[in-house]
MDTraj code that builds the backbone (N, CA, C; nanometers):
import mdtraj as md
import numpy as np

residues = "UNK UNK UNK UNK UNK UNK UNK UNK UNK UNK UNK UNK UNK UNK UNK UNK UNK UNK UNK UNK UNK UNK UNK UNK UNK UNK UNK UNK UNK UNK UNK UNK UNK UNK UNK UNK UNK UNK UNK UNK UNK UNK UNK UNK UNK UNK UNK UNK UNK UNK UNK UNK UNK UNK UNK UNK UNK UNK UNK UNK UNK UNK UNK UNK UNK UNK UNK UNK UNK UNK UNK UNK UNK UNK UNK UNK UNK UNK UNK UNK UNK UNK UNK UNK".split()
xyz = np.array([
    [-10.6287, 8.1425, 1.0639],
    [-10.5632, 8.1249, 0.9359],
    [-10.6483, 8.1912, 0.8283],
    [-10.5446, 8.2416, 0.7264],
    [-10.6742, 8.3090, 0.6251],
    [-10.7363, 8.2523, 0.5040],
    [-10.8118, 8.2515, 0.4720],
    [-10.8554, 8.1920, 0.3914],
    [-10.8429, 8.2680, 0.1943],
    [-10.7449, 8.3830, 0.2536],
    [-10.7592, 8.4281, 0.0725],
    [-10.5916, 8.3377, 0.0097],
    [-10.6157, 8.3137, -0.1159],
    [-10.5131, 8.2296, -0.1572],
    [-10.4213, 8.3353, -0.1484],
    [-10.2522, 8.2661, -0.0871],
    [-10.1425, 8.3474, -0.1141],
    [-10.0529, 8.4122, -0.2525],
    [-10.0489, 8.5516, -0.3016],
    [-10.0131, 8.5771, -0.3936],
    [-9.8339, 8.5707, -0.4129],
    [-9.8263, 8.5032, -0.5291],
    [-9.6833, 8.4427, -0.5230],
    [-9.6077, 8.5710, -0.5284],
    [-9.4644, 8.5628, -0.5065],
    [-9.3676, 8.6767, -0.4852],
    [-9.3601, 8.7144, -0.6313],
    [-9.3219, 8.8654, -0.6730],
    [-9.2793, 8.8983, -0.8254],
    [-9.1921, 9.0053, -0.7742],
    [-9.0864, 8.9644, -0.8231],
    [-8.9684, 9.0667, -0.7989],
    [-8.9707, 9.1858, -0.8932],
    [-8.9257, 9.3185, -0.8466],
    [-8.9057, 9.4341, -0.9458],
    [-8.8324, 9.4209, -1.0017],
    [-8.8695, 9.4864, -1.1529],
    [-8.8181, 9.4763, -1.2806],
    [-8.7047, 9.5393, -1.2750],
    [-8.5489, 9.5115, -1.3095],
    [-8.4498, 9.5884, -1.3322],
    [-8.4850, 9.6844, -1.4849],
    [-8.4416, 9.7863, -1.4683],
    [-8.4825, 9.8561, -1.6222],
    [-8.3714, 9.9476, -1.6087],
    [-8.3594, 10.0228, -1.7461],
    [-8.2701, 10.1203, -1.7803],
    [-8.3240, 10.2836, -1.7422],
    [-8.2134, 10.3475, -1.5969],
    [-8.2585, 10.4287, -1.5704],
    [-8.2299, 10.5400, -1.6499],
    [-8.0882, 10.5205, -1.6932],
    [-8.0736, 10.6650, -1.8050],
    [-7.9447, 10.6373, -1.9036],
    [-7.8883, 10.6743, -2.0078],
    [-7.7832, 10.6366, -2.0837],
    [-7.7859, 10.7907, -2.1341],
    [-7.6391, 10.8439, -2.1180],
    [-7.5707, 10.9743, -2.1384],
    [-7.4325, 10.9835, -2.1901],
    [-7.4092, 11.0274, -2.2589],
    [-7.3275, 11.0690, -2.3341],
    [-7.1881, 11.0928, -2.2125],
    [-7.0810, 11.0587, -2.2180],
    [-6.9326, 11.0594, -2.1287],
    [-6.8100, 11.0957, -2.1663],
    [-6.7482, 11.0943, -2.1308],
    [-6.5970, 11.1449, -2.1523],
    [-6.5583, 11.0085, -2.1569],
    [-6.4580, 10.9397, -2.2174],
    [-6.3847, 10.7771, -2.2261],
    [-6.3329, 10.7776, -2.0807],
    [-6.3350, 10.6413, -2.0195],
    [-6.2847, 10.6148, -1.9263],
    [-6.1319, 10.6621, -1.9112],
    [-6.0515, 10.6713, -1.8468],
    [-5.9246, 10.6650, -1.8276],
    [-5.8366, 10.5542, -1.9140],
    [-5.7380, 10.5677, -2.0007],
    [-5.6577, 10.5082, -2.0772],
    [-5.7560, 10.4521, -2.2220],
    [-5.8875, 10.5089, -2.2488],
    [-5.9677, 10.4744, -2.3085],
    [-5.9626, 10.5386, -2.4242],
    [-5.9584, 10.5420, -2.6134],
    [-5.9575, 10.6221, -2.6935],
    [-6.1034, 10.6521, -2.7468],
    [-6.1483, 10.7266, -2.7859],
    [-6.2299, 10.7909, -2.8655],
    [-6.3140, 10.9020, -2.8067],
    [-6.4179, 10.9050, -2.8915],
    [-6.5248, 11.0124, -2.8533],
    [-6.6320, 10.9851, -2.8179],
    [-6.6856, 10.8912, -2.8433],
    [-6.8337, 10.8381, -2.8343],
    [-6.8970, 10.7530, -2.7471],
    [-6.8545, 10.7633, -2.6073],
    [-6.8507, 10.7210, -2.5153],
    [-6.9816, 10.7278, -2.4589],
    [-7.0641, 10.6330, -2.3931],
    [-7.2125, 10.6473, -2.2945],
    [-7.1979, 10.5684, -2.1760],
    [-7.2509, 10.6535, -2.0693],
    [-7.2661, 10.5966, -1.9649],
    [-7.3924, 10.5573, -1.9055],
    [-7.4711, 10.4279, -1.9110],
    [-7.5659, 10.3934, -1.8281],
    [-7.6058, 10.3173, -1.6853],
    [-7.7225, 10.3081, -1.6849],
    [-7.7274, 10.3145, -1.5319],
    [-7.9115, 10.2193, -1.5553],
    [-7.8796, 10.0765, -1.4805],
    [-7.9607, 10.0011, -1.4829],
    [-7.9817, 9.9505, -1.3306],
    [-8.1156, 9.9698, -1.2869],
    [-8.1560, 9.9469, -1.1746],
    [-8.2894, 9.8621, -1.1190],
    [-8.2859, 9.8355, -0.9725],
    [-8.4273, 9.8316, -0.9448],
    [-8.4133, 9.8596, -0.7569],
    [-8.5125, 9.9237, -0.7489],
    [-8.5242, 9.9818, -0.5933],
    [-8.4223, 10.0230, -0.5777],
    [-8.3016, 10.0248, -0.4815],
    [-8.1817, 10.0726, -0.4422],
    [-8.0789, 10.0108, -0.4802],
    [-8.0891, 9.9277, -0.5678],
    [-7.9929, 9.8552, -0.6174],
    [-7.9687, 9.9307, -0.7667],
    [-7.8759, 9.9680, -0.8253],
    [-7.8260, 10.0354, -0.9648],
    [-7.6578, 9.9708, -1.0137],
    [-7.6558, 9.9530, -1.1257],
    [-7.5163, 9.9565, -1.1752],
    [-7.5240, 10.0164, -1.2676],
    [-7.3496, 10.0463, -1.3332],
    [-7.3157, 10.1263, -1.4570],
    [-7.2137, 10.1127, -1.5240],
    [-7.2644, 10.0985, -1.5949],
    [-7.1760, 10.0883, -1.7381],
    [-7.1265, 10.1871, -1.7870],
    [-6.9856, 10.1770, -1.9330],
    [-6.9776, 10.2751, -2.0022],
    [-6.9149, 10.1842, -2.0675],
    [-6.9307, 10.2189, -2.2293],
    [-6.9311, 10.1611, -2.3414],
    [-6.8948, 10.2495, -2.4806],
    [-6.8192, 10.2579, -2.5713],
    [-6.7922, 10.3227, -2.6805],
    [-6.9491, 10.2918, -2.7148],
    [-7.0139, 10.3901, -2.8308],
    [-7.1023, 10.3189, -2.9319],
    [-7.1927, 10.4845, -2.9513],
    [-7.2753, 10.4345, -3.0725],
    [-7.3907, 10.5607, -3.0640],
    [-7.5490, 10.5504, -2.9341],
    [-7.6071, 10.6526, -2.9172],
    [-7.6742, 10.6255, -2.8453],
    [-7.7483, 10.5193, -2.8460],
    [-7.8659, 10.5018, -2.9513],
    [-7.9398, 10.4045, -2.9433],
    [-7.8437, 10.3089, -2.9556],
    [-7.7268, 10.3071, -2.9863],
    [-7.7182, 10.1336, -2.9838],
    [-7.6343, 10.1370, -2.8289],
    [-7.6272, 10.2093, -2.7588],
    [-7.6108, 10.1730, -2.6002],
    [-7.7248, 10.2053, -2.5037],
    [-7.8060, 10.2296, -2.5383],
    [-7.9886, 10.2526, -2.4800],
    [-8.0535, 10.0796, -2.5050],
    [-7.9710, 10.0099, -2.6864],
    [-8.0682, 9.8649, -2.6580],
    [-7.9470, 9.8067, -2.6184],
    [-7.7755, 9.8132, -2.5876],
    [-7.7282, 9.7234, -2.5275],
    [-7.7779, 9.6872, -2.3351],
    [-7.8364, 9.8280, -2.3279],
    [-7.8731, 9.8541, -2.1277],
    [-8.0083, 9.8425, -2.1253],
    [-8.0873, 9.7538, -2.2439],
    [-8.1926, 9.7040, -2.2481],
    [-8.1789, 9.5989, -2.2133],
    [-8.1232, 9.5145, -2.3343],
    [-8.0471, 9.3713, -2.3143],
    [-8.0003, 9.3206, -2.1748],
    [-7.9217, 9.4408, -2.1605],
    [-7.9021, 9.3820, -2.0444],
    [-7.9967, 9.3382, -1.8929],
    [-8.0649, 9.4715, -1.8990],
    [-8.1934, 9.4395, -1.8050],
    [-8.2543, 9.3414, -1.8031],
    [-8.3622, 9.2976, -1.9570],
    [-8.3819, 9.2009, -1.9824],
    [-8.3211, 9.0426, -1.9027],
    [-8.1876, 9.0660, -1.9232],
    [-8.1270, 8.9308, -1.8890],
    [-8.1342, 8.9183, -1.7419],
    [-8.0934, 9.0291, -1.7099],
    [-8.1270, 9.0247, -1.5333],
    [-8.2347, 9.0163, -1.4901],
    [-8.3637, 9.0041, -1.5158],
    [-8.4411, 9.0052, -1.4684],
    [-8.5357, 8.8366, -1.5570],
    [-8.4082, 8.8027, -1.6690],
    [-8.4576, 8.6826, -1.6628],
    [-8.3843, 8.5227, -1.5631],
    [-8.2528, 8.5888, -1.5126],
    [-8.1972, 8.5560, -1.4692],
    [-8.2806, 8.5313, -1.3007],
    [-8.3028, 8.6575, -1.2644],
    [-8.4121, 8.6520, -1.1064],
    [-8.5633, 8.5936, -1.1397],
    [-8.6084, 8.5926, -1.2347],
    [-8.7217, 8.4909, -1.2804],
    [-8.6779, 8.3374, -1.2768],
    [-8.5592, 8.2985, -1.2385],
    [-8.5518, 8.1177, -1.1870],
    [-8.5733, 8.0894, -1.1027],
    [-8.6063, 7.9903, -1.0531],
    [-8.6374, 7.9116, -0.9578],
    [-8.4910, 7.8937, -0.8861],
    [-8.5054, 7.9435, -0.7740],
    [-8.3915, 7.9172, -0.6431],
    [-8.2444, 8.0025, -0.7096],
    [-8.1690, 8.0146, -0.6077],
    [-8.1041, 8.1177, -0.6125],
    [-7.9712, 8.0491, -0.6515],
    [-7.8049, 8.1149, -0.7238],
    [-7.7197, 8.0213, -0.8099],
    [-7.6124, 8.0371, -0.6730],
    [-7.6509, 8.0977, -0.5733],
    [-7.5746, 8.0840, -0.4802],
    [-7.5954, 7.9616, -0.3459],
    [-7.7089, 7.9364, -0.3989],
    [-7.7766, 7.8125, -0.3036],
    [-7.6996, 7.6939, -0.3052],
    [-7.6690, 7.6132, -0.2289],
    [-7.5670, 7.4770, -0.2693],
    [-7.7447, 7.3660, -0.3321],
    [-7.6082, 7.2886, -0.4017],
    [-7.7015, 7.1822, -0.4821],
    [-7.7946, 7.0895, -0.4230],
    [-7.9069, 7.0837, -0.4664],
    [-7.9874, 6.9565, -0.4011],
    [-7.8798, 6.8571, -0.4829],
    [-7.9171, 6.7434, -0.3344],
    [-7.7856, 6.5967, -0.3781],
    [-7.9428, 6.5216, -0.3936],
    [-7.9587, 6.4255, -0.4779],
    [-8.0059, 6.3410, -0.5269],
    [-7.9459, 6.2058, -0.4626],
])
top = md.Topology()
chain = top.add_chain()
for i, resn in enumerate(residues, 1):
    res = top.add_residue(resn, chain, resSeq=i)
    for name in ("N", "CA", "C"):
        top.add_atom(name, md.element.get_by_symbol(name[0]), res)
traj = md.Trajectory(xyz[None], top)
């Protein structure tokens, strides 16, 4: 058995891999369309959102943020309930 203390798990950070400028989705109006892309290891999703850049660079901040405060809880929301 070893004797060095075990280092607790820390999951990778989801972060914002890139936010680019798009064409509107299908049935979508305007011009100012961005598409981003928030990830960690092989896992990525994407968005697209009307808005100017920076303000869809800190909405795919935000969002990271939340996901990764979301995987910072204790036990998983798919786990069934401890019964008391």
């Amino acid at each position: 058995m070893s004797s060095e203390p075990s280092t607790p798990y820390v999951p990778s950070k989801y972060s914002v891999i890139s936010v680019e400028k798009t064409d509107p989705p299908p049935g979508m109006t305007g011009d100012d369309w961005h598409r981003y892309v928030i990830g960690v290891g092989n896992s990525k999703m994407v968005g697209c959102k009307p808005g100017t850049l920076s303000a869809i660079t800190e909405h795919a901040r935000t969002v990271a943020e939340d996901l990764n405060a979301r995987a910072s809880r204790s036990g998983s929301v798919y786990a069934p309930r401890l019964k008391k």
